[in-house]
C-alpha positions, -999 to 999 in steps of 0.1 A, spaced: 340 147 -368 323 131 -342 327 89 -330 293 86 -352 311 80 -380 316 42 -366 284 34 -369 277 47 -406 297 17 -427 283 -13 -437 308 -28 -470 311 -61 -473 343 -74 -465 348 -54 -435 358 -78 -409 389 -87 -431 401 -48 -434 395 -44 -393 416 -82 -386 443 -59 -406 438 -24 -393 438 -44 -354 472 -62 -361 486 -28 -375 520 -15 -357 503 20 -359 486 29 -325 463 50 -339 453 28 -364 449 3 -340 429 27 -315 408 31 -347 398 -3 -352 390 -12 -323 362 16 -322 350 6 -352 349 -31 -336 326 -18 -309 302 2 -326 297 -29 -348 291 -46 -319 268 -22 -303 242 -21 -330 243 -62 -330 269 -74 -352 282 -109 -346 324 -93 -345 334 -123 -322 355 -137 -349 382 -107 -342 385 -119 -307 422 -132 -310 434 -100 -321 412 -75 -300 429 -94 -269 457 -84 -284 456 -48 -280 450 -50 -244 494 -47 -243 491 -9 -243 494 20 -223 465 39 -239 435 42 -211 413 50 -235 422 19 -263 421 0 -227 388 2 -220 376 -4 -255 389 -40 -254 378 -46 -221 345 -34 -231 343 -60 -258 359 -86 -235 330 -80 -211 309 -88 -241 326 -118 -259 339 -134 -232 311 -162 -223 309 -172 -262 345 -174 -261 354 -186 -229 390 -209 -242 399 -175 -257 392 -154 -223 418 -170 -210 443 -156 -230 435 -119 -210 442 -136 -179 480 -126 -179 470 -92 -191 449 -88 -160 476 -99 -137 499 -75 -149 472 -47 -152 465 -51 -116 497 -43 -109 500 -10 -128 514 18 -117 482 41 -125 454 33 -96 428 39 -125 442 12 -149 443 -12 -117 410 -5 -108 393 -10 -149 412 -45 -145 393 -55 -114 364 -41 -126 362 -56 -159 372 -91 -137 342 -90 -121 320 -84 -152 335 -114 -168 312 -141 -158 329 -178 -170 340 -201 -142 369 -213 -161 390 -177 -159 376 -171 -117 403 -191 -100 430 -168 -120 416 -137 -105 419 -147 -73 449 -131 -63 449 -103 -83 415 -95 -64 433 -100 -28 460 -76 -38 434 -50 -49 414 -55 -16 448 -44 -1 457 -19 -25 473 16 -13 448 37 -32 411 37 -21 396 37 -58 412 5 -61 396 -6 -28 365 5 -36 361 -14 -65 376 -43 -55 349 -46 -27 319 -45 -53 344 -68 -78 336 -96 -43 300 -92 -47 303 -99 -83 324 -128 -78 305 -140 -50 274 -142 -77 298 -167 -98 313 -189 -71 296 -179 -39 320 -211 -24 353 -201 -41 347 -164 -26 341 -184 9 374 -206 4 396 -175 -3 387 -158 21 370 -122 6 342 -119 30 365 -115 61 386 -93 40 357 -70 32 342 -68 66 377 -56 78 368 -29 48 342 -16 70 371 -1 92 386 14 65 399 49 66 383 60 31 343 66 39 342 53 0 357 19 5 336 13 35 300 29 18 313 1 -13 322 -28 13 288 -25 34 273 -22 -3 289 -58 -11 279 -71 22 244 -61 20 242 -77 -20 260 -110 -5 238 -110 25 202 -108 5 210 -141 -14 219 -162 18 198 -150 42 205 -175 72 244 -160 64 250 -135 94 277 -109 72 266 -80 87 272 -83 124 276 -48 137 290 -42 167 298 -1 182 333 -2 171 318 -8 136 289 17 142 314 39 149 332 35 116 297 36 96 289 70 115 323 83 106 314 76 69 282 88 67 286 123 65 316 116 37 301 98 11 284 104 -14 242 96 -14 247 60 -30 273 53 1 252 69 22 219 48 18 241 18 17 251 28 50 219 37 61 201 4 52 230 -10 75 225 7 101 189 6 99 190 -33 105 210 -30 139 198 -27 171 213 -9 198 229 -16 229 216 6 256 193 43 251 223 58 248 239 45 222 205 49 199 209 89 212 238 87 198 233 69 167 203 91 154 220 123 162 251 113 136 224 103 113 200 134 118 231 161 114 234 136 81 199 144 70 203 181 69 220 177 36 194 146 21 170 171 8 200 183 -16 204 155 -42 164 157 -46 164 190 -58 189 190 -80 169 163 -93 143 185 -98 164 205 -123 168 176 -146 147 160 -174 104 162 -168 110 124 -168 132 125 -135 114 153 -122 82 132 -119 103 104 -107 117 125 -83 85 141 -70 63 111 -66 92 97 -42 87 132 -22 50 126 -19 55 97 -2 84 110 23 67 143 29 34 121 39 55 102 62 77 131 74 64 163 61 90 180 89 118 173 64 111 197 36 89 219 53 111 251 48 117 240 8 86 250 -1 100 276 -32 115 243 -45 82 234 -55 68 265 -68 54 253 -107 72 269 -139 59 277 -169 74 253 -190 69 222 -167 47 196 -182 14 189 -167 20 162 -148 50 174 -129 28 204 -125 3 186 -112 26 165 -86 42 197 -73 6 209 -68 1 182 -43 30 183 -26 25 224 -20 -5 214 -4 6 189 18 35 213 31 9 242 31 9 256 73 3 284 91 41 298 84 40 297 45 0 300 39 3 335 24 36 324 -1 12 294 -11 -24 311 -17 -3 338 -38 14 315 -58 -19 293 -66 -37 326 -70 -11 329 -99 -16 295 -109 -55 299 -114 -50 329 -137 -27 305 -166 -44 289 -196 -40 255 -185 -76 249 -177 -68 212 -161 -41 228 -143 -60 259 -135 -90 239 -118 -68 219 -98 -51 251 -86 -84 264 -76 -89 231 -56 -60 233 -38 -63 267 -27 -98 248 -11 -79 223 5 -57 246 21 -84 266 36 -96 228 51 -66 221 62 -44 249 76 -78 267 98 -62 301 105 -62 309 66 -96 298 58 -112 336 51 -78 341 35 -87 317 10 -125 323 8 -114 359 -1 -90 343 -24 -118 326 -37 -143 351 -38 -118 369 -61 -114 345 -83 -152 341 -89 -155 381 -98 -131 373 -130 -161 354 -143 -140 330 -162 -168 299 -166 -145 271 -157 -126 290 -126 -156 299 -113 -181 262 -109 -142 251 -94 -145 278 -70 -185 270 -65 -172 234 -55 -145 243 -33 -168 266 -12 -196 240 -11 -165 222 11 -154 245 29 -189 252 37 -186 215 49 -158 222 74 -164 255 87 -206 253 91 -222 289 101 -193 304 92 -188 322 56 -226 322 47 -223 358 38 -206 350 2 -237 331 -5 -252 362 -25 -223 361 -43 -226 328 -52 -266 330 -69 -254 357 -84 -238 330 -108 -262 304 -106 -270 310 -143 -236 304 -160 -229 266 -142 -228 239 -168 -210 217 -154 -225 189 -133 -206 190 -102 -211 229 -95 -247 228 -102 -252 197 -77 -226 221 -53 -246 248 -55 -279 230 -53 -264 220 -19 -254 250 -10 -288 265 -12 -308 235 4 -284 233 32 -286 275 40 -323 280 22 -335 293 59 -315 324 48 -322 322 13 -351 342 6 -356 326 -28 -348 291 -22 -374 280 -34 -372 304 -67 -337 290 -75 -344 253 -71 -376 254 -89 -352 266 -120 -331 235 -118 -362 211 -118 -375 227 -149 -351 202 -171 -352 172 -140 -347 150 -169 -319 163 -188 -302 168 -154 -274 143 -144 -282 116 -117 -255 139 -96 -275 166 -100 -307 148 -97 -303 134 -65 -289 168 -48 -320 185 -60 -344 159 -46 -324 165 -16 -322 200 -15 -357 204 -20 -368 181 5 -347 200 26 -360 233 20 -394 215 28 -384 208 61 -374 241 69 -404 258 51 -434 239 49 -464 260 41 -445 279 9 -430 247 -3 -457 220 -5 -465 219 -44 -425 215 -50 -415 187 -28 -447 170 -45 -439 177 -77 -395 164 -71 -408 136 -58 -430 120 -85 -403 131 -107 -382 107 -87 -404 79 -84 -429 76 -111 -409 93 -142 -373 84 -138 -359 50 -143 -329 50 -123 -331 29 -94 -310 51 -67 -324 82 -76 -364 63 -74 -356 46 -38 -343 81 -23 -375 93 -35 -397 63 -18 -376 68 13 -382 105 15 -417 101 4 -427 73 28 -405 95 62 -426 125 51 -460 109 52 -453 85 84 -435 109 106 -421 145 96 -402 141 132 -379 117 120 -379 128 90 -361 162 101 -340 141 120 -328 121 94 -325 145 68 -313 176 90 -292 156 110 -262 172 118 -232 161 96 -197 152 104 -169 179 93 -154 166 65 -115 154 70 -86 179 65 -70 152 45 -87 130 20 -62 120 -1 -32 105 20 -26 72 19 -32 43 40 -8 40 73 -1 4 65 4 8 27 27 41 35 48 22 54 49 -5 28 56 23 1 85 39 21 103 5 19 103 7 -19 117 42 -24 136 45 -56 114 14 -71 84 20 -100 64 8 -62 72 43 -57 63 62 -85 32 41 -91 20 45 -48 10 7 -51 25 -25 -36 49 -46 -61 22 -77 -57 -2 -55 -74 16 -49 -106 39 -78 -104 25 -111 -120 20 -140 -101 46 -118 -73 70 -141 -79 108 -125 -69 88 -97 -51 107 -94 -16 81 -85 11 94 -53 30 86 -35 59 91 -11 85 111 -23 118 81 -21 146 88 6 170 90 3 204 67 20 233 87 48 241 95 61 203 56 56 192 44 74 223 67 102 217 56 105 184 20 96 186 1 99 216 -30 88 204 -11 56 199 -10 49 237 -27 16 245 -62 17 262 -71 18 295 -34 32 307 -40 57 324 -23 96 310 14 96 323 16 61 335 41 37 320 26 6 308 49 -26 322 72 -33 290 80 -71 282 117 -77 279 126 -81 246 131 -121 238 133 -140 201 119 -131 170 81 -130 178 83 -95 199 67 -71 174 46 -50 193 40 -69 220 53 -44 247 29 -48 276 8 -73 294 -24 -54 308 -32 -73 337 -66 -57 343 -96 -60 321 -91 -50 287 -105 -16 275 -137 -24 243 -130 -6 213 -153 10 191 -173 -15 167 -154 -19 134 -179 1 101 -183 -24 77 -174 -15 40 -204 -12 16 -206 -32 -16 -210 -11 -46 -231 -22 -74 -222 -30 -112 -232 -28 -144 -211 -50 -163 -221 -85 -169 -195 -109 -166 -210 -138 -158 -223 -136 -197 -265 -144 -180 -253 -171 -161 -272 -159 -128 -299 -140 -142 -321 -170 -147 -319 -175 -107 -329 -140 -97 -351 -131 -124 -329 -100 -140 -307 -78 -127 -326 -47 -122 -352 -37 -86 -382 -24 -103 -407 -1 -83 -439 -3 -79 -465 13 -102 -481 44 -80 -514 60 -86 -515 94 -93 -501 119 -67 -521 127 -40 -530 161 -31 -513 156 1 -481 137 13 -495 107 14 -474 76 6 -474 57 -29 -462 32 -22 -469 -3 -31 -466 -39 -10 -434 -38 -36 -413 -17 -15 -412 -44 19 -385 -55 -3 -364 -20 1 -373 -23 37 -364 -59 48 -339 -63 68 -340 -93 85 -332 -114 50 -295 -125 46 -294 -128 84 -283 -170 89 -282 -186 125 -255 -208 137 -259 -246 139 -228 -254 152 -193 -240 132 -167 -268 131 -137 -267 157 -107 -284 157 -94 -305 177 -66 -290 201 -29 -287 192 1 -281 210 15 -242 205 40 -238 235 59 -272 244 69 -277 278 105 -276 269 106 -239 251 87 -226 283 102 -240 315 75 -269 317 45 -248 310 26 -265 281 2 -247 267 -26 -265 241 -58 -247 224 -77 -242 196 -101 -216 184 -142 -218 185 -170 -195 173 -206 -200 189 -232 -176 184 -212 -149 174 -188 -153 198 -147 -162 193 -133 -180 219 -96 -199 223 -101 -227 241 -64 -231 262 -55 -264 281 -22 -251 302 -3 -278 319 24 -271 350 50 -302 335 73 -280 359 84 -292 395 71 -258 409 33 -239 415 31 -213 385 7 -185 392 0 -147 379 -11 -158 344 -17 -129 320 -20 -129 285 -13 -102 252 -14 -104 212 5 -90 186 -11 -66 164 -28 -86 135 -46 -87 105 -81 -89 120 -79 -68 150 -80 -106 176 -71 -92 212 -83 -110 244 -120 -98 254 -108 -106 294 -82 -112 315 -71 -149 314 -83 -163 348 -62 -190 360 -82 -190 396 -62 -212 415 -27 -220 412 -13 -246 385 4 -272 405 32 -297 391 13 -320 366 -19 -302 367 -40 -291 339 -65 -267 335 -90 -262 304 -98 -225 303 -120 -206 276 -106 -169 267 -133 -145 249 -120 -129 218 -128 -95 206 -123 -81 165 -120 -41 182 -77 -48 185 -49 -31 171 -45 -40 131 -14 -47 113 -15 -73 76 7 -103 90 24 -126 70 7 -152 70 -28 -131 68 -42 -157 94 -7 -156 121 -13 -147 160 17 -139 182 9 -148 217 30 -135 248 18 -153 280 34 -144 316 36 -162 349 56 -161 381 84 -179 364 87 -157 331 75 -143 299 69 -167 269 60 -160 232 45 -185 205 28 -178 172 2 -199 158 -21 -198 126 -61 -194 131 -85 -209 107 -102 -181 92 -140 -197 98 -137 -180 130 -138 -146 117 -176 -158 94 -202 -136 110 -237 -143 110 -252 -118 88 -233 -131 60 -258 -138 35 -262 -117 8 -294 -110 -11 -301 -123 -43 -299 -93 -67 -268 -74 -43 -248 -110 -47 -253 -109 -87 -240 -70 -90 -215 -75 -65 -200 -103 -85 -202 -84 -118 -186 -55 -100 -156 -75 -88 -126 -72 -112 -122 -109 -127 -85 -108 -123 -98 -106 -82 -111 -144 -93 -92 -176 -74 -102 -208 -82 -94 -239 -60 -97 -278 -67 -110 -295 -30 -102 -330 -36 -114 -364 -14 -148 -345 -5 -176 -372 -13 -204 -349 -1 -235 -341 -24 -247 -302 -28 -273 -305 3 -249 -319 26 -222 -293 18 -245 -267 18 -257 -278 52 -226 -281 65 -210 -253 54 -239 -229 70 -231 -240 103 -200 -223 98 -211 -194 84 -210 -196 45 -245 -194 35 -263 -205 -1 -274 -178 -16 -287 -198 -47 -288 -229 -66 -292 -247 -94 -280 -277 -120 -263 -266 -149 -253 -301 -172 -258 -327 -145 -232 -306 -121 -246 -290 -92 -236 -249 -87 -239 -235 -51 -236 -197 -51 -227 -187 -15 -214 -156 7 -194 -149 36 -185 -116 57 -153 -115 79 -159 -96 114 -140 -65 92 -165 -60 68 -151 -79 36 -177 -102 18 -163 -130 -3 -181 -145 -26 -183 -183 -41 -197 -203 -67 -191 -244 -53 -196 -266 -86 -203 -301 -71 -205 -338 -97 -226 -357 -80 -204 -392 -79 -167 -370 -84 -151 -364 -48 -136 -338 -59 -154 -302 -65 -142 -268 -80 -145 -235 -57 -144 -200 -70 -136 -170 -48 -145 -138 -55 -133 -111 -33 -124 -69 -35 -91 -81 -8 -81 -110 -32 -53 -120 -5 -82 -137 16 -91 -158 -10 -61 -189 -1 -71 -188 38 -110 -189 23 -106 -215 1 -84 -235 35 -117 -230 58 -134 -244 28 -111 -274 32 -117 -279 64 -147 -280 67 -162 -298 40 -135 -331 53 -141 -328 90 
C-alpha cells in the first residue's frame, strides 16, 4: 500500500494515539507516526501541539525518519520558536555526522529555520560545513549563507561567511563554486552599493574552469557572473568568450529535453526559444528536426513550433521545411492547417531562392480543392505577389479558376487585389470584378474597399471598356454606403479622376514598397528587454514585467550591457555611425565613470542629417468612454458626407462645399508665441572637470531645439578643441553642428554659445525617459555629465488635433493608459492657462463649463510622433487644478504632466 494511506484518517482523538505512537520504543512505529504527523500537516491540520515529541525523534540514525522531523521543524518552528531551540544540540551533533548527506540535511534544514533566537547557535556548525571535506556539504553550506544572510544580514557580516564564501569561488568542486557565486549574486541584489562580486582573472579563471562542469543551474549562475565583469585587455575577452562559447555547444541540450516533457513545459520552453532564436537564430540553426510538430502535440505548442520553423527556415533546410509543412497542411486541424499554409508563404518571403519552390508548393495545395486550404493559399500568393512583383503572374489562371468557391473575407479582398493589380493581363478583369460588385452591400468593408480599389485600378489601365463600372463602384461608395472610410476613398478617387487622371495614375499606380521578409519579430529595444527576463512569465508572455505588473512595484529594470564599437561593428555594419567613412576607425573615447554607454566617438566634423522620423497615425474608435461628455462640443461623433446629385454621365465630381473639411490641412497647425525656458543651471562643475564649468539650459523657438551652453575656463590654462557627443536617448537629441568655440577660452573667461539640436539621433528608452549623457572634449581631456531635459522641448507645432480625431482618439485609448495629476499653487484662470500653455506648444482643442469648473481639452505631439492628450479641469478661485493624460506610450505621461508644472508656475 502506498504513503496515501496517511492522508485518509480523520477519528477524533487522533492526536492523543500519535503523542503515543511518537514516544513508542518501536522504530517503526515511530517512523510511522511521524508520517502520519506530516500528512496531517500537509493538508492543514494545526499538529503543532506534538512538537515536544516530534523533536524528539530527530535522535536517530534513520535518513528517511530524519528528514520527516526536519520537514515539520521547517514548518513549526516560527510558532514555536522556545521549542526550536531544543533541536539546536541535535543540529550540532548532526553537522558532525559521519554520513556527508545527514550533515548536509542539517545545514540545509538550518537555513530554512527562520527565528533569530536559534541563528547565533548555528553559527559554527555553518563555519565547519563551509570547511567541510565533502563538496555536497560545501555546496549547501554556501546557499545555507544566503539564507542566513536573509535573517541577519549583520550577524553573517560579523562571522565572517561572506569572505569564507568568496574563497569558495576557488574551490576545487565546479559545484561549490556554481552554489558560492549563486550565494553571492542573491546577497549582492539586496545591497547593491555592497561590492561581493569583485572578479579579478585568477577568479575568472576558476569560473571558466567550472563552467564546463556544472550543471545548467551552476552554469547560468556562473554566466550572470561573468556577464557583469569587464575585462582587462582584448585578450583576455578572447579568451573569456572562447571558454564560454565551447560552453554553449551543449546549452541547446537541456532545452530539448524540455521539449520531451509535459505540453505545459513544452510551451514554456518554446516561447523562451523564440526569443533566443530572434536574437541569435545561429544557435539552433542545425536543430531544426527538434521542432518538427507531432501528432499528439496540442495546438498551441503546435503552433509555437510553427514559428520558430519559420524563423530558422534558410537556404540549407528549405526543402526539409516546405516538405514537412506540406505535411502539415494536409491534417484536420484546420487552425493549424491554415497557419501551415502561411508559413510555407512566409518562407517563400523570406528565404528568396525557394520562392517558386513554395509557389509550386502552393499551387499544389490549391489543386486539392479543400475550401479552407485553398482562400489560405489565395492569401499567401497575394504576398508573395507583394515581394516578388512580375514574377509568378503565370499561376494567375489558376487562381480565377477558383474565384467561385472563396467565402471568406480576406481571400476574396486577396484576390480582388490580385486581379486589379495584374488586370492589364487579365483579359476578363473587368468580368470578374463586376461579379463581386453584384452584392457590394453584403460585402465586408475589407472587401469593399479592395474592390473600389481594384476597380479604379482597372480603370486606369483600361479606360474606354471600363467607364460604366468605375461609375457605378463609386456611387456605391459614396452615395449608398454609410461607412465613413469606405465613402472618403470614394470622394478621393472620385474628385483625382475628375481633376487630373495624371495624378490620379500616379497616386494610385504608384509603385509600392516590397513588403518586409519579417513582420512579426519584435522590437530591438523590447528584445533586448525580453532576453534579460528569460526563464520569467516576461518570457512566455513577450511583454515587459511593467506591463503586467501592477503599479511595477518590486519590478527590477534589466538590460543589456551596451556594446562597444568594435563588437557592434563586427556584428552589424549598418550600425556604423554616420559620416565615417567605410574602413575608417572612428576616434573611440576612453572609457571613464558610469555615464559611458555608447558614447564611443566624438565627430569632430559636421554631423551627418538623418532621415525625418514617420510619425505614427492615430486610429479611430468606436467605444464611448467618455459616457457623451464631448459630444455636446463637436456635435456627434460621426463625418457625414455631403448629399450628391445623381451621377453624372461622365466623371465629373459630386462633391459638395462639405468635403473642404476632408481636405484641410492647415487646421490643427498652432504658431509659437514664445515656449517657456529655464533659467540656466550648472551640469559640469569646475571641480569634476579640471576647471571647465559648463552651464546651459534647453530652448525651442520656431521649431527649432537649441541648448544654450555658458562654458567657463576657472582653469589656470587656455582650453581649446571643444567638441561635443550624446548618448543614445529616448528621443533621438544629437547635436545639429559642431560646437564652435571660435577663439580660445582663456583662464576666467566665459562664453555663451547656442548648439542646434536635431530629433534624427540614435534611440535608446533611458531611465529617466527625459536623461541626456553629454561627453564634451578639449585640449585638456574628455568629460561626461548627464542632465534631465524638460520635455516641452520636444512639443511641435502641428500639435493640434481636430475636433472629431481628438474625441475618437480619446475613446480609442485604453482607460487603464489614463494618469491623472493634481498641479497645486497655480492661481491662473482657463484663458490665461490656455494662453500660456500654447506658447509652449499644448494647444486647446475645446472648451467648456461643466458645474462652475472650467474643462480645457488640449493636445500635444512629441517630435516622434506620440500625441498626448489632456483634459485641464480649472475652479475659478481654487489654485489648484486637476490634469488628465491620455496617451498610447503611458510612460510620457509623468514627464507631461512635469512640463505642465512648469509652465503653468513660471
Amino acid at each position: 500500500m502506498t504513503d496515501s494511506k496517511y492522508f485518509t484518517t480523520t477519528k477524533k482523538g487522533e492526536i492523543f494515539e500519535l503523542k503515543a505512537e511518537l514516544n513508542s520504543d518501536k522504530k517503526e512505529k515511530k517512523k510511522e507516526a511521524v508520517k502520519k504527523v506530516i500528512a496531517s500537516m500537509t493538508v492543514g491540520k494545526d499538529v503543532s501541539a506534538l512538537f515536544p515529541d516530534v523533536v524528539n525523534c530527530m535522535q536517530t540514525d534513520n535518513l528517511e525518519l530524519k528528514k520527516l522531523v526536519y520537514l515539520y521543524l521547517m514548518n513549526y518552528a516560527k510558532s514555536q520558536p522556545d521549542m526550536a531551540i531544543m533541536a539546536v544540540n541535535t543540529f550540532v551533533k548532526d553537522c558532525e555526522d559521519p554520513n556527508p548527506l545527514i550533515r548536509a540535511l542539517a545545514v540545509r534544514t538550518m537555513g530554512c529555520i527562520r527565528v533569530d533566537k536559534i541563528t547565533e547557535y548555528l553559527c559554527e556548525p555553518l563555519r565547519k560545513c563551509l570547511k567541510d571535506e565533502d563538496p555536497y556539504v560545501r555546496k549547501t553550506a554556501a546557499v545555507c549563507v544566503a539564507k542566513l544572510h536573509d535573517i541577519n544580514a549583520q550577524l553573517v557580516e560579523d562571522q565572517g561567511f561572506l569572505d569564507t564564501l568568496k574563497d569558495l569561488i576557488s574551490d576545487s568542486n565546479p559545484m561549490v563554486v556554481a552554489n558560492a557565486v549563486a550565494a553571492l549574486s542573491e546577497i549582492a541584489e539586496s545591497h547593491p552599493s555592497s561590492n561581493l562580486l569583485d572578479l579579478n582573472p585568477q577568479s575568472i579563471n576558476k569560473l571558466l574552469t567550472a563552467l564546463n562542469e556544472c550543471t545548467e543551474w551552476g552554469q547560468i549562475f556562473i554566466l550572470d557572473c561573468l556577464a557583469n565583469y569587464t575585462p582587462k585587455d582584448d585578450r583576455e575577452a578572447q579568451r573569456t568568450w572562447t571558454t564560454t562559447a565551447r560552453c554553449s555547444r551543449s546549452w541547446p541540450h537541456p532545452w530539448f529535453t524540455l521539449l520531451s516533457a509535459e505540453p505545459e513545459l513544452q510551451y514554456v520552453a518554446l516561447r523562451n526559444i523564440n526569443l533566443i532564436v530572434q536574437k541569435r537564430p545561429e544557435i539552433l540553426k542545425h536543430e531544426m528536426k527538434v521542432f518538427f510538430v507531432k501528432y499528439n502535440d496540442p495546438i498551441y505548442v503546435k503552433l509555437e513550433k510553427l514559428d520558430i520553423m519559420i524563423r530558422l527556415a534558410s537556404q540549407a533546410n528549405i526543402a526539409q521545411v516546405l516538405a514537412e509543412l506540406k505535411e502539415y497542411a494536409t491534417e484536420v486541424d484546420v487552425d493549424f492547417v491554415r497557419k501551415a499554409v502561411r508559413a510555407i508563404g512566409r518562407c517563400a518571403i523570406k528565404v528568396e531562392q525557394s520562392a517558386e519552390r513554395c509557389v509550386s508548393t502552393l499551387l499544389d495545395l490549391i489543386q486539392t480543392k479543400v475550401n479552407y486550404v485553398v482562400q489560405e493559399a489565395i492569401v499567401v500568393i497575394k504576398d508573395i505577389f507583394r515581394k516578388y512583383p512580375n514574377k509568378y503572374e503565370s499561376v494567375i489562371a489558376t487562381l480565377c479558376e477558383n474565384l467561385d468557391s472563396l467565402d471568406e473575407p480576406e481571400a476574396r479582398a486577396a484576390m480582388i487585389w490580385i486581379v486589379g493589380e495584374y488586370a492589364e493581363r487579365i483579359d476578363n478583369a473587368d468580368e470578374l470584378l463586376e461579379s463581386f460588385l453584384e452584392g457590394f452591400h453584403d460585402e465586408s468593408t475589407q472587401v469593399q474597399l479592395q474592390l473600389l480599389t481594384g476597380i479604379v485600378k482597372l480603370f486606369l489601365k483600361k479606360p474606354t471598356e471600363t467607364q460604366e463600372l468605375v461609375q457605378q463602384v463609386l456611387s456605391l461608395a459614396t452615395q449608398d454606403s454609410d461607412n465613413p472610410d469606405l465613402r472618403d476613398r470614394g470622394y478621393i478617387y472620385w474628385r483625382l479622376l475628375s481633376t487630373d487622371p495624371v495624378a490620379a495614375k500616379e497616386v494610385v499606380l504608384a509603385e509600392k514598397p516590397l513588403i518586409s521578409e519579417e513582420t512579426d519579430l519584435i522590437e530591438p529595444t523590447l528584445l533586448d528587454e525580453l532576453i534579460c527576463y528569460i526563464g520569467t512569465l516576461a518570457s512566455v508572455y513577450h511583454k515587459p514585467p511593467s506591463a503586467f505588473v501592477e503599479g511595477g512595484r518590486g519590478v527590477v529594470h534589466k538590460s543589456l550591457p551596451p556594446r562597444t564599437a568594435s563588437s557592434e561593428s563586427a556584428e552589424s555594419p549598418e550600425t556604423a555611425p554616420a559620416g565615417a567613412p567605410p574602413g575608417e576607425q572612428p576616434d573611440v573615447i576612453p572609457a571613464q565613470g558610469d555615464l559611458l554607454g555608447d558614447l564611443l566617438n566624438l565627430d569632430l566634423g559636421p554631423p551627418v542629417s538623418g532621415p525625418p522620423l514617420t510619425t505614427s497615425s492615430v486610429q479611430m474608435g468606436a467605444v464611448d468612454l467618455l459616457g457623451g461628455g464631448l459630444d455636446s462640443l463637436i456635435g456627434g461623433t460621426n463625418f457625414v458626407a455631403p448629399p450628391t446629385a445623381a451621377v453624372p454621365a461622365s466623371l465629373g465630381a459630386p462633391i459638395g462645399s462639405g468635403l473642404s473639411d476632408l481636405f484641410d490641412l492647415t487646421s490643427g497647425v498652432g504658431t509659437l508665441s514664445g515656449s517657456y525656458v529655464a533659467p540656466k543651471a550648472v551640469w559640469l562643475p569646475a571641480m569634476k572637470a579640471k576647471g571647465l564649468e559648463i552651464s546651459g539650459t534647453f530652448t525651442r523657438q520656431v521649431g527649432s531645439i537649441s541648448m544654450d551652453l555658458q562654458l567657463t575656463n576657472k582653469a589656470l590654462q587656455v582650453m581649446t578643441d571643444f567638441a561635443i557627443q550624446f548618448n543614445r536617448n529616448s528621443f533621438g537629441l544629437a547635436p545639429a553642428a559642431p560646437l564652435q568655440v571660435h577663439a580660445p577660452l582663456s583662464p576666467n573667461q566665459t562664453v555663451e554659445i547656442s548648439l542646434p539640436l536635431s530629433t534624427v539621433g540614435s534611440v535608446m528608452k533611458m531611465e529617466p525617459l527625459n536623461n541626456l549623457q553629454v561627453a564634451v572634449k578639449n585640449n585638456i581631456d574628455v568629460f561626461y555629465f548627464s542632465t534631465l531635459y524638460p520635455l516641452h522641448i520636444l512639443f511641435v507645432e502641428d500639435g493640434k488635433m481636430d475636433r472629431q480625431m481628438f474625441l475618437a482618439t480619446w475613446k480609442d485609448i485604453p482607460n487603464e493608459n489614463e494618469a491623472q495629476f493634481q498641479i497645486r499653487d497655480c492661481p491662473l484662470n482657463a484663458e490665461a492657462a490656455s494662453s500660456k500653455l500654447q506658447s509652449s506648444n499644448i494647444f486647446t482643442v475645446a472648451k467648456r463649463n461643466v458645474e462652475g469648473q472650467d474643462m480645457l481639452y488640449q493636445s500635444l505631439k512629441l517630435t516622434n510622433g506620440i500625441w498626448v492628450l489632456a483634459e485641464l479641469r480649472v475652479q475659478p478661485g481654487n489654485p489648484s487644478c486637476t490634469l488628465s493624460l491620455k496617451c498610447r506610450a503611458p510612460e510620457v505621461s509623468q514627464h507631461v504632466y512635469q512640463a505642465y508644472e512648469t509652465i503653468l508656475k513660471n
